[in-house]
Backbone as ProteinMPNN parsed JSONL, in Angstrom:
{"seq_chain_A": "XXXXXXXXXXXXXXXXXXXXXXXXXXXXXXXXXXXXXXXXXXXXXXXXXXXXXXXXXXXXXXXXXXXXXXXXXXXXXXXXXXXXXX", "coords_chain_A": {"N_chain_A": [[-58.286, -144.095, -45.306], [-55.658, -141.534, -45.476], [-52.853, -141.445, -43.662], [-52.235, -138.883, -41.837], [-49.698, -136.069, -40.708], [-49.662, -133.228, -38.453], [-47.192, -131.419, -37.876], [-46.332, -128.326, -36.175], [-44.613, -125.591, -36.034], [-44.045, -123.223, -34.154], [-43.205, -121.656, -31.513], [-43.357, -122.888, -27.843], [-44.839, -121.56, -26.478], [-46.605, -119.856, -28.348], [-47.907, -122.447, -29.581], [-49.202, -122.84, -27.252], [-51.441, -121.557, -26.733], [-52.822, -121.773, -28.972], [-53.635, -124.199, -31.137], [-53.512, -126.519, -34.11], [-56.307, -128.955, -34.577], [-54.778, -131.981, -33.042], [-52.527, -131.609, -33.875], [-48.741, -131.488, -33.43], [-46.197, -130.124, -31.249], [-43.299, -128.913, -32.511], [-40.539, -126.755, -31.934], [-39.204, -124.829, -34.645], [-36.483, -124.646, -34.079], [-35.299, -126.671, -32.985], [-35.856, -129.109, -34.686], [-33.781, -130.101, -35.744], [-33.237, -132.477, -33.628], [-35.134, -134.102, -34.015], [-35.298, -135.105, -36.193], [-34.918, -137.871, -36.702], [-36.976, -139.201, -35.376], [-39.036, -137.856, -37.029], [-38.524, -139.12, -39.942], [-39.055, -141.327, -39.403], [-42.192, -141.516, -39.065], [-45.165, -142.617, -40.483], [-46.45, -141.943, -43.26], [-48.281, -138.941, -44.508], [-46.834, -135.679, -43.664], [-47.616, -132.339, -42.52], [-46.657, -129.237, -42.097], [-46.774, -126.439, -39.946], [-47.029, -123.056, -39.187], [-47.253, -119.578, -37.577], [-47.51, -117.794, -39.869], [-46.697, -119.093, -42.426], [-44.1, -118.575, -42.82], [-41.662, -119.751, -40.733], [-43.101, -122.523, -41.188], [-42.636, -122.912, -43.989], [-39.468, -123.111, -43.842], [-39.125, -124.801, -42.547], [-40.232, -126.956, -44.123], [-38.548, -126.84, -45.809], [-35.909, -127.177, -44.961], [-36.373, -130.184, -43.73], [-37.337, -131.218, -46.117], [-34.602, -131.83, -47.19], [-32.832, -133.331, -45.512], [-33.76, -135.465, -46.902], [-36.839, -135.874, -46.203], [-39.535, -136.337, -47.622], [-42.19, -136.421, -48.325], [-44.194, -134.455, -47.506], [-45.48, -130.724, -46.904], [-46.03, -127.418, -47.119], [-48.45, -126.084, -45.051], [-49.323, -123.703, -44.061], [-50.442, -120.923, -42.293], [-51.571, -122.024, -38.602], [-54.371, -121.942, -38.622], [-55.13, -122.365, -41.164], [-54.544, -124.944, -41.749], [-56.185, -125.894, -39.581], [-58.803, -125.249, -40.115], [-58.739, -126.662, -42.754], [-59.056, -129.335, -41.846], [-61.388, -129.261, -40.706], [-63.319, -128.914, -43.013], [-62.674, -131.259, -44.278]], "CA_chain_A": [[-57.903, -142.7, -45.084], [-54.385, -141.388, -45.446], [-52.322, -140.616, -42.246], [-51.544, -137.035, -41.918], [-48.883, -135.852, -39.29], [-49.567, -132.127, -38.742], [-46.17, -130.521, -36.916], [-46.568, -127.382, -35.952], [-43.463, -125.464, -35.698], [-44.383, -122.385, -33.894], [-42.75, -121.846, -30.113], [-44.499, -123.896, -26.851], [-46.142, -120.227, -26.035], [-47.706, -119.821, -29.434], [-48.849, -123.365, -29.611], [-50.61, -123.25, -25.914], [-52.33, -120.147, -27.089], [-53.747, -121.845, -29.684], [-53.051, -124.974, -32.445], [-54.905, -127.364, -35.233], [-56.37, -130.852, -33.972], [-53.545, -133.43, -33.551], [-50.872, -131.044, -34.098], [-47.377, -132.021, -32.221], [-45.538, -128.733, -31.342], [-41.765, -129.213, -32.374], [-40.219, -125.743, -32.35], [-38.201, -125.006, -36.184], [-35.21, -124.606, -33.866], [-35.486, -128.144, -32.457], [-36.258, -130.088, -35.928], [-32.851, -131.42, -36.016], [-33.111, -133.049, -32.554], [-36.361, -134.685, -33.876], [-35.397, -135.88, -37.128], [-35.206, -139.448, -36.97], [-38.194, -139.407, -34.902], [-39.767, -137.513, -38.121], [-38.478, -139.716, -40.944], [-39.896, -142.632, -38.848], [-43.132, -141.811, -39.205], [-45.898, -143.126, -41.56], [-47.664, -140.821, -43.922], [-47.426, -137.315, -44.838], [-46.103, -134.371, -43.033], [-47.92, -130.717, -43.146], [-46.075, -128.215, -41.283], [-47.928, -125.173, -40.001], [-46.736, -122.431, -37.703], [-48.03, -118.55, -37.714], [-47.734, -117.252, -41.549], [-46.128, -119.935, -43.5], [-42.746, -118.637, -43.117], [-41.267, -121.125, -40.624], [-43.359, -124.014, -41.827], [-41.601, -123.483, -45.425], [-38.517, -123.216, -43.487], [-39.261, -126.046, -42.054], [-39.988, -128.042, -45.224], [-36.8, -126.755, -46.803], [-34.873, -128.323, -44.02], [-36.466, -131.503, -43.991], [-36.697, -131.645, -47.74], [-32.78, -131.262, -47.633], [-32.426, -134.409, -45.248], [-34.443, -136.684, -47.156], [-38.239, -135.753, -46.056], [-40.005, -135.4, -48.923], [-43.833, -136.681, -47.945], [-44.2, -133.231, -46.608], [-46.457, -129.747, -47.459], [-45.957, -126.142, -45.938], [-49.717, -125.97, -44.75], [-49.129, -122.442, -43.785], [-50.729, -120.717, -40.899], [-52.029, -123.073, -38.248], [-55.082, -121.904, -38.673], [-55.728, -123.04, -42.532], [-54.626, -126.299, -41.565], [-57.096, -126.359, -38.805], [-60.031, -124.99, -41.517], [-58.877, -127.898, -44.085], [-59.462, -130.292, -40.99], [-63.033, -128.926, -40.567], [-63.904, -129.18, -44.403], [-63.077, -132.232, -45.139]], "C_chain_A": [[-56.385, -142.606, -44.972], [-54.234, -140.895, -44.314], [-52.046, -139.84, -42.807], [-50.912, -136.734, -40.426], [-48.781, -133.964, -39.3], [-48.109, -131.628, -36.829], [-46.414, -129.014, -37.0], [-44.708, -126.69, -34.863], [-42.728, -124.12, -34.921], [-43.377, -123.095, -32.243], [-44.02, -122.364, -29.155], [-45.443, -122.892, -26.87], [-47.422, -120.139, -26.795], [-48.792, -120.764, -29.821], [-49.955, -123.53, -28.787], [-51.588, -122.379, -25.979], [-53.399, -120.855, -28.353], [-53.007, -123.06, -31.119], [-53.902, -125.792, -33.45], [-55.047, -129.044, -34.437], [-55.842, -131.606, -34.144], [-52.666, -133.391, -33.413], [-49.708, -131.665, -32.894], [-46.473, -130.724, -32.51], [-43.873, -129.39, -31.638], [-41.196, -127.515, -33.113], [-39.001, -126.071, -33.634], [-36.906, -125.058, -35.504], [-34.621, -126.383, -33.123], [-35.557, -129.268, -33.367], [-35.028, -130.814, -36.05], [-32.682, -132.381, -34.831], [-33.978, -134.269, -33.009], [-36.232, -135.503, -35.539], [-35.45, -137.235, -37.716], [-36.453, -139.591, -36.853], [-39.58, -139.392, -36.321], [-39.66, -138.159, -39.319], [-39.111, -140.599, -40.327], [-41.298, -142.686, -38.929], [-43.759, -142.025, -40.489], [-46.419, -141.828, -42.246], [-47.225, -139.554, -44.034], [-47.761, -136.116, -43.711], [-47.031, -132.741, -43.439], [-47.43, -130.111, -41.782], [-46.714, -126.257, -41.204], [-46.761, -124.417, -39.064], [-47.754, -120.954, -37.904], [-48.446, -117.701, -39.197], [-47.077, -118.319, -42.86], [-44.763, -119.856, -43.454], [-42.019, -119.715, -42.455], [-41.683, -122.271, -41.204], [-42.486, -123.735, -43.319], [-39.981, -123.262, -45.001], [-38.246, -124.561, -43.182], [-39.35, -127.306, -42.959], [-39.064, -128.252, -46.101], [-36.245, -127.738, -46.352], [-35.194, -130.009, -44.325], [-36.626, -131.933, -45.435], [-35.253, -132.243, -47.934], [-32.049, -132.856, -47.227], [-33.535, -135.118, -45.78], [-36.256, -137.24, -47.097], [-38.695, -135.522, -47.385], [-41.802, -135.828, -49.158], [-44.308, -135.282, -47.109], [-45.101, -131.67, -47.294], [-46.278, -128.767, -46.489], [-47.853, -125.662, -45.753], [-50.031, -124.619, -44.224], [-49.584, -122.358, -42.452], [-51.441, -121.348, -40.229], [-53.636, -123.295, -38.323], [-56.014, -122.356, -40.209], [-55.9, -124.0, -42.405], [-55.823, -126.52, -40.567], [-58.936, -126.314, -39.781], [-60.024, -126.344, -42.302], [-59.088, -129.198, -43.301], [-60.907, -130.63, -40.93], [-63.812, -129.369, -41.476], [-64.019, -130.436, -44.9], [-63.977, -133.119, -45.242]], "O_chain_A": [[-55.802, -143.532, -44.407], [-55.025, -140.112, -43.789], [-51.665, -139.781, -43.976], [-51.401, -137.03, -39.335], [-47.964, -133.406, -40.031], [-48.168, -131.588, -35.6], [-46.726, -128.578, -38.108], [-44.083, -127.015, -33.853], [-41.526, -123.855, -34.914], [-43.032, -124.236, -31.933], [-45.216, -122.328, -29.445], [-46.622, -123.079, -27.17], [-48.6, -120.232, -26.453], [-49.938, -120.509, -30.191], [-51.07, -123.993, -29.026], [-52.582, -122.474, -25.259], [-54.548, -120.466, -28.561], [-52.082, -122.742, -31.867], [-55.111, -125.561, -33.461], [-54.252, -129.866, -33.981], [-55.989, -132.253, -35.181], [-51.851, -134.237, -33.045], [-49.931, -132.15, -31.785], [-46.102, -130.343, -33.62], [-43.411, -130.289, -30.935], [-41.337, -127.141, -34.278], [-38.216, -127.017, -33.703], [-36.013, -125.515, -36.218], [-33.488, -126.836, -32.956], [-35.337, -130.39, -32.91], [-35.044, -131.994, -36.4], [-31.839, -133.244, -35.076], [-33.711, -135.375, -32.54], [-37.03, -136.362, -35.913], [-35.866, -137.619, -38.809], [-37.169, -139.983, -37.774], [-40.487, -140.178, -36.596], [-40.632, -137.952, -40.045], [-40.178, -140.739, -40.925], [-41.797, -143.811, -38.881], [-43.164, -141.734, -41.527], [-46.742, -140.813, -41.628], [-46.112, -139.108, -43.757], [-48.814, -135.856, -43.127], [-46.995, -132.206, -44.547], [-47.772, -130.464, -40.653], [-46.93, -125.352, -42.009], [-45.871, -124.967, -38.416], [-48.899, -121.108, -38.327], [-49.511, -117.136, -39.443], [-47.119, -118.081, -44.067], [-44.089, -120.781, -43.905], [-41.643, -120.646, -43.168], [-40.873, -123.044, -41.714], [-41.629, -124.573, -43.601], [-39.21, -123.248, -45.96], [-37.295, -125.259, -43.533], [-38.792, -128.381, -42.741], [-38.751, -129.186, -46.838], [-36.029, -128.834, -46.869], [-34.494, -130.815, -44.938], [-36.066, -132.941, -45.865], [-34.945, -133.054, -48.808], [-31.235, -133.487, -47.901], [-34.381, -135.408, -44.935], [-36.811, -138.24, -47.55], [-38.283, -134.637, -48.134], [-42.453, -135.474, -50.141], [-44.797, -135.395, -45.985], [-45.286, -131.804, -48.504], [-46.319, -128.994, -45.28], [-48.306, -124.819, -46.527], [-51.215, -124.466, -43.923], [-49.376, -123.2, -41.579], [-52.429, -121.624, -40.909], [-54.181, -124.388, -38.164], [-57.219, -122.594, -40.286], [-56.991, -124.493, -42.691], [-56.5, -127.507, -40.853], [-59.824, -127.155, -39.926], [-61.034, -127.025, -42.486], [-59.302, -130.202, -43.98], [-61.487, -131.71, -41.036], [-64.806, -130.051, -41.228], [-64.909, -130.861, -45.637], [-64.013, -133.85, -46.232]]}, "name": "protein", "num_of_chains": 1, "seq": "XXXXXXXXXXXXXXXXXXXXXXXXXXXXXXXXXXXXXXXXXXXXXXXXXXXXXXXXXXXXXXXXXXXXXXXXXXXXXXXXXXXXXX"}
């Protein structure tokens, strides 16, 4: 099975209200604090938050430095659906 690292890039509030199984909250305004942390890991990257817009913000950015195992998984709730399905 392939690792999958689902970030979720939504604020703490939004996440405790509600996120996909696994997820690791790192708010989009915080991603450069966390970037080593995030190239360091194994496997690929889907970034969720409430409509897709941060997460493809979010994959811009890390696209830009060098991420590129990565997918805007849109709202956290698809990603949590494509969890269910598979």
């Amino acid at each position: 099975m392939d690792i999958i690292n689902i970030i979720d890039v939504r604020t703490p509030e939004e996440f405790y209200n509600g996120h996909a199984e696994g997820a690791v909250n790192i708010p989009l305004n915080e991603l450069p604090n966390h970037l080593d942390h995030l190239k360091s890991l194994k496997g690929h990257l889907i970034l969720c938050c409430a409509s897709g817009m941060r997460s493809g913000s979010a994959c811009q950015y890390l696209f830009e430095n060098g991420i590129t195992d990565i997918s805007n998984g849109g709202p956290w709730q698809n990603v949590q659906n494509s969890l269910i399905n598979q």
